[in-house]
C-alpha positions as CSV (number, residue, x, y, z in Angstrom):
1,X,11.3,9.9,-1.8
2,X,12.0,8.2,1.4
3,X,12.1,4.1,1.4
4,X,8.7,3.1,3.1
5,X,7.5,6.0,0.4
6,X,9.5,4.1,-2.5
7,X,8.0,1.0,-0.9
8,X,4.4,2.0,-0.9
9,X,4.9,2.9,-4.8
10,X,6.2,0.2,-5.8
11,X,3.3,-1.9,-3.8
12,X,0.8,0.6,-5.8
13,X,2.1,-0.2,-9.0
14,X,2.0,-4.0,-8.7
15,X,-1.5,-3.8,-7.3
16,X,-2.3,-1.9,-11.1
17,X,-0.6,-3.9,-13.1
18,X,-1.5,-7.1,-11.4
19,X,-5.3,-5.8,-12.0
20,X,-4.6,-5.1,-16.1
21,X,-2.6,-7.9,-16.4
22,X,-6.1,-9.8,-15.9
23,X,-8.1,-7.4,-18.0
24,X,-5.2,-7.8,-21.1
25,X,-5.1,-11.7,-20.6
26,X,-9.2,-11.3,-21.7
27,X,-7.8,-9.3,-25.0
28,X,-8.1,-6.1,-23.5
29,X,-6.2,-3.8,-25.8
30,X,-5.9,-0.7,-23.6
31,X,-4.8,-2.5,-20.6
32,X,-2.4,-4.3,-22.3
33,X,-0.6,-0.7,-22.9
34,X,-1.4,-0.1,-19.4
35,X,0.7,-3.0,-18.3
36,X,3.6,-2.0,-20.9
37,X,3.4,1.6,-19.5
38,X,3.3,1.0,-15.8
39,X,6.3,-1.8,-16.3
40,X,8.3,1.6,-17.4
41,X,7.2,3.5,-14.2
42,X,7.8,0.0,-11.8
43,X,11.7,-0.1,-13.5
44,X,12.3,3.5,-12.4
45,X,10.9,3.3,-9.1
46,X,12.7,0.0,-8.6
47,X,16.0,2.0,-9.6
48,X,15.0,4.7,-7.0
49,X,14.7,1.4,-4.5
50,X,17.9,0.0,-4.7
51,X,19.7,2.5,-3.9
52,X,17.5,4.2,-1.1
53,X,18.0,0.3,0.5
54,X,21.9,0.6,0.3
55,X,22.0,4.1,1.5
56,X,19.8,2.7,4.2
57,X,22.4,-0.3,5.1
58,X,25.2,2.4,4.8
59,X,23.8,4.4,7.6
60,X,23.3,1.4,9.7
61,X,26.9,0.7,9.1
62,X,26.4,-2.3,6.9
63,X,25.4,-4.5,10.4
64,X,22.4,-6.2,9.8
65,X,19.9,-5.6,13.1
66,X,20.7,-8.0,16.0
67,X,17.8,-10.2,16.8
68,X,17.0,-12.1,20.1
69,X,18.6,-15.3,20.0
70,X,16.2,-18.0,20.8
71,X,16.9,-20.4,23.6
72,X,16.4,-24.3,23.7
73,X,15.8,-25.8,26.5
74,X,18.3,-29.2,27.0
75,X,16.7,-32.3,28.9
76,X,19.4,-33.7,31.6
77,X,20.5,-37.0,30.0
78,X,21.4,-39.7,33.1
């Protein structure tokens, strides 16, 4: 699995649990489990994410990417 992949997955699984995590606050027995099962799945994947992210930051050579610095314009003080 590549990161943006992992990233998508783990986006997926938030979006199902967030949705029983509703239903199960209503006393929704089944999605209750549903929430218990996919917490199981989100831990793995979240495993899988850390270290796809630090192999990423490896292969950058641990710099982080340079952004534009932003310039201020100074008044002339007389």
């Amino acid at each position: 699995m590549g990161l943006k992949e992992t990233m998508n997955t783990m986006r997926k699984l938030l979006a199902e649990i967030n949705v029983d995590l509703e239903k199960a606050a209503g006393g929704n027995r089944a999605a209750s489990q549903r929430v218990r099962v996919h917490t199981i799945h989100l831990e793995k994947v979240a495993k899988i994410y850390r270290k796809e992210s630090v192999a990423s930051e490896r292969k950058s050579d641990g710099k982080p990417k340079k952004t534009a610095v932003k310039k201020v314009a100074v008044k002339n003080r007389k």
